[in-house]
PyMOL Python script that loads the backbone (N, CA, C, O; Angstrom):
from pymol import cmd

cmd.read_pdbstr("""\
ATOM      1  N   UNK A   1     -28.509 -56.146 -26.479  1.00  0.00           N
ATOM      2  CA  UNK A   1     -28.092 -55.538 -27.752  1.00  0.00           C
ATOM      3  C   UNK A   1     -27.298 -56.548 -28.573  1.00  0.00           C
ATOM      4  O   UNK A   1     -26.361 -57.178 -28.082  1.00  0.00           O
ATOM      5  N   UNK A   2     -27.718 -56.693 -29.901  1.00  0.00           N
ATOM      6  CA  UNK A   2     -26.959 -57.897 -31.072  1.00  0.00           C
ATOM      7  C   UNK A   2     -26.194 -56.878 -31.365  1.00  0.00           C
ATOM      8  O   UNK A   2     -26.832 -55.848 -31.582  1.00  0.00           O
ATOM      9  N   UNK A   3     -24.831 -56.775 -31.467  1.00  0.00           N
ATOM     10  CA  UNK A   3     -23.982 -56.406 -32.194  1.00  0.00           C
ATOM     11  C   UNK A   3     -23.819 -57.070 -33.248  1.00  0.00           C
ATOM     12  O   UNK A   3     -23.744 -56.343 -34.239  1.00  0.00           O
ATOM     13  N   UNK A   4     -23.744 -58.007 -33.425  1.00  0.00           N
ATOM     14  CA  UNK A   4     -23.582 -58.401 -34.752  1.00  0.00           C
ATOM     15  C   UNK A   4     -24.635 -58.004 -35.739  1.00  0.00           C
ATOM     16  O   UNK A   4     -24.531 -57.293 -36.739  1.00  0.00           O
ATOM     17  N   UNK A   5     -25.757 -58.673 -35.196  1.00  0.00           N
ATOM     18  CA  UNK A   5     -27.196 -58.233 -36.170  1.00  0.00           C
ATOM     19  C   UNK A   5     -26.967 -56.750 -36.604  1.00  0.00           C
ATOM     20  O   UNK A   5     -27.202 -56.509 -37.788  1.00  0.00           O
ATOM     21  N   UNK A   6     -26.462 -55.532 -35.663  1.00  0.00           N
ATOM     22  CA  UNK A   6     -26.280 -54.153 -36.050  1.00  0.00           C
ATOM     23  C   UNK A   6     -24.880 -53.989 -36.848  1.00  0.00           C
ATOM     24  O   UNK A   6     -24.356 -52.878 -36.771  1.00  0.00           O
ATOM     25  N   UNK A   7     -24.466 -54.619 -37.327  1.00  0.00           N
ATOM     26  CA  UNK A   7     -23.423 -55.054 -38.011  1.00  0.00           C
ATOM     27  C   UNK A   7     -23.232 -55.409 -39.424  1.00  0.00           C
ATOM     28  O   UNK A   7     -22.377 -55.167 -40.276  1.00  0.00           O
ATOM     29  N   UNK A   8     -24.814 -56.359 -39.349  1.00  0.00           N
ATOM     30  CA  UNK A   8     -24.827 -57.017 -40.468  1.00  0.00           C
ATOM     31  C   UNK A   8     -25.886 -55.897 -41.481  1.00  0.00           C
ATOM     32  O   UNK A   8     -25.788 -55.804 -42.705  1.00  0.00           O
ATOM     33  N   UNK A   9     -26.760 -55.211 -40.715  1.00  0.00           N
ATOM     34  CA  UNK A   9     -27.739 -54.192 -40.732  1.00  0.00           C
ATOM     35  C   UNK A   9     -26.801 -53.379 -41.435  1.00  0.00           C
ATOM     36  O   UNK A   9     -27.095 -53.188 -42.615  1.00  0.00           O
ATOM     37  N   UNK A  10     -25.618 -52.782 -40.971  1.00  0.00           N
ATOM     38  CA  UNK A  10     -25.107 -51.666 -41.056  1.00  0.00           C
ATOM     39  C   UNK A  10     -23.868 -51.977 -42.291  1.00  0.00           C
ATOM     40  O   UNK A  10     -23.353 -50.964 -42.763  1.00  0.00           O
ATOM     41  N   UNK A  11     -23.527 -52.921 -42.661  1.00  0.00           N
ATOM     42  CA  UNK A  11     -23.029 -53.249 -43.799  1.00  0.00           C
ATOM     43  C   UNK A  11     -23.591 -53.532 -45.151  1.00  0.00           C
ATOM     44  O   UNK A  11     -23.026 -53.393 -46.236  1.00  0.00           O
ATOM     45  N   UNK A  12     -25.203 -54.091 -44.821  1.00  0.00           N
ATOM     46  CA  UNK A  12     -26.175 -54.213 -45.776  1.00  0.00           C
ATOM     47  C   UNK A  12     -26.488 -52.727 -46.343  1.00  0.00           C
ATOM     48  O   UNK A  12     -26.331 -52.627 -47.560  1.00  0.00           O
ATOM     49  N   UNK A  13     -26.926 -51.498 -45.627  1.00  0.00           N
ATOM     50  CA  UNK A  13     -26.855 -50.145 -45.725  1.00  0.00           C
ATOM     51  C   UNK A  13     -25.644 -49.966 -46.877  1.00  0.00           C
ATOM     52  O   UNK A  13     -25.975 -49.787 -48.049  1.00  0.00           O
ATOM     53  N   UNK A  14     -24.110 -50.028 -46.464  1.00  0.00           N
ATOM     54  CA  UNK A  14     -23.203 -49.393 -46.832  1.00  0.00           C
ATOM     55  C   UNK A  14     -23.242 -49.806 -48.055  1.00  0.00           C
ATOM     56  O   UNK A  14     -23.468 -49.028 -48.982  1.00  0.00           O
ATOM     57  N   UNK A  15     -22.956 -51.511 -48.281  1.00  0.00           N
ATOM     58  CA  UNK A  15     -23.107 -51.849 -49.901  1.00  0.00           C
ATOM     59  C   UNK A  15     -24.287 -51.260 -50.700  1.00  0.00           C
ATOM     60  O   UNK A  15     -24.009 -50.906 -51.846  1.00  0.00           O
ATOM     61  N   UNK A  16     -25.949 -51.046 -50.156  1.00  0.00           N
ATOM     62  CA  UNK A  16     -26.426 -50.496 -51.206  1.00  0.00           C
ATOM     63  C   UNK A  16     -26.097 -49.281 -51.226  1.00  0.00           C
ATOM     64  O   UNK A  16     -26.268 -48.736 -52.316  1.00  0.00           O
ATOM     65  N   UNK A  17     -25.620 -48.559 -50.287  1.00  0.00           N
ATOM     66  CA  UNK A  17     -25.442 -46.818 -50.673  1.00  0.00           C
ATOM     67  C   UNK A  17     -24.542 -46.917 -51.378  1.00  0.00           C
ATOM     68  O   UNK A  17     -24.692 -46.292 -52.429  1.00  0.00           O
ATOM     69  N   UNK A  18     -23.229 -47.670 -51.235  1.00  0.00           N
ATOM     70  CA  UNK A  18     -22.044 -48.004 -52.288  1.00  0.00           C
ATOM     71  C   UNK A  18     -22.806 -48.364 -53.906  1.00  0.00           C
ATOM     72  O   UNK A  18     -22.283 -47.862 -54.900  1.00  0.00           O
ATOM     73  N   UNK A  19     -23.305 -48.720 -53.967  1.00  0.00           N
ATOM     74  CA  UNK A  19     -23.821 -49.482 -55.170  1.00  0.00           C
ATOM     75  C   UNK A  19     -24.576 -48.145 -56.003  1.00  0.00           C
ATOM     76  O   UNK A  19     -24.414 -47.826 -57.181  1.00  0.00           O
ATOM     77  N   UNK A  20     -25.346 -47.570 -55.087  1.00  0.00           N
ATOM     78  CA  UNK A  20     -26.442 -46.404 -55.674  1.00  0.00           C
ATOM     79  C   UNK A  20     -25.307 -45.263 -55.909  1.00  0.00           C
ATOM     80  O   UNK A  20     -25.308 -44.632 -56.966  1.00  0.00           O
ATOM     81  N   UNK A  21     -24.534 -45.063 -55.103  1.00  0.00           N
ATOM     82  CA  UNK A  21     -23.222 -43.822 -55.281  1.00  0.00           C
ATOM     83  C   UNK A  21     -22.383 -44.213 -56.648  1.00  0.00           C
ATOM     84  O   UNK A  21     -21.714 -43.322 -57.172  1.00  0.00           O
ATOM     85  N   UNK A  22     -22.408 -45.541 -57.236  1.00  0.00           N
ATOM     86  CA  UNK A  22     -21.180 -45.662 -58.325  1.00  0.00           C
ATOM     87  C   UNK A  22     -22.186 -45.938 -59.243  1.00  0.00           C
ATOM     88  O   UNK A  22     -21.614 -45.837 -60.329  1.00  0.00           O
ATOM     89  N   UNK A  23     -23.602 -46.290 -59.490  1.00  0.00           N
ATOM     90  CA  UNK A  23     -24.553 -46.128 -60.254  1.00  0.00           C
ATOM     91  C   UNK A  23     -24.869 -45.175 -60.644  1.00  0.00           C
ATOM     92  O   UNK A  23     -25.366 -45.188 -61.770  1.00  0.00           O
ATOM     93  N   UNK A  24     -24.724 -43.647 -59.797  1.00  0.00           N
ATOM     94  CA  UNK A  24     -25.008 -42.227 -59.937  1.00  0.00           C
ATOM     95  C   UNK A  24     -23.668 -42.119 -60.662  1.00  0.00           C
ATOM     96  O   UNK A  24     -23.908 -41.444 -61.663  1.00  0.00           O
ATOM     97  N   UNK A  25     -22.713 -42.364 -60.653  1.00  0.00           N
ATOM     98  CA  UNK A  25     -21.039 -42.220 -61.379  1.00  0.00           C
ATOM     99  C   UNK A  25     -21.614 -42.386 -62.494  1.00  0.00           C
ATOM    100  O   UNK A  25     -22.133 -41.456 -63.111  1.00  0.00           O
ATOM    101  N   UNK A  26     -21.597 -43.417 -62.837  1.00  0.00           N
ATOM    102  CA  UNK A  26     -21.901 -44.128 -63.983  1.00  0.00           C
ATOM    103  C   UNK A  26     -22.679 -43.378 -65.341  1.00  0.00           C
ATOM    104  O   UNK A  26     -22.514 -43.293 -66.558  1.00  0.00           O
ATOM    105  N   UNK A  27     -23.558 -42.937 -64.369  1.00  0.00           N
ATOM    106  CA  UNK A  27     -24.935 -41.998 -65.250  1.00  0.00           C
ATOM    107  C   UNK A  27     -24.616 -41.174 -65.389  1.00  0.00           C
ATOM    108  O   UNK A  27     -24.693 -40.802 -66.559  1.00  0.00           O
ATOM    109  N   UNK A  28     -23.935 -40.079 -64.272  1.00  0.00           N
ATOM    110  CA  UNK A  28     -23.759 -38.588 -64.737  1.00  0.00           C
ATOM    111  C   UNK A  28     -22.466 -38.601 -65.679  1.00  0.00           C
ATOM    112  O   UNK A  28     -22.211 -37.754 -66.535  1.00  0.00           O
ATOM    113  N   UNK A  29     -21.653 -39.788 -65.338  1.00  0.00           N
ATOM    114  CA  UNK A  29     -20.147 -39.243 -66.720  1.00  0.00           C
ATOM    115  C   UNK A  29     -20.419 -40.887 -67.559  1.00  0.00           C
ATOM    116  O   UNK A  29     -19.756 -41.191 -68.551  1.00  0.00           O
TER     117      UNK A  29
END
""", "prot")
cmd.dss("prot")
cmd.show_as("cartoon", "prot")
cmd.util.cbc("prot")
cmd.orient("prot")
């Protein structure tokens, strides 16, 4: 098991959900 690789996986995830969540901000107000 890479922990890191699931790491790097799992931070790549967070920034685009971060990114798509303050993009949805953005639009609805």
């Amino acid at each position: 098991m890479e922990l890191e690789l699931m790491l790097t996986q799992f931070q790549k995830s967070f920034t685009i959900y971060t990114t798509c969540a303050v993009s949805l901000k953005f639009i609805n107000f």
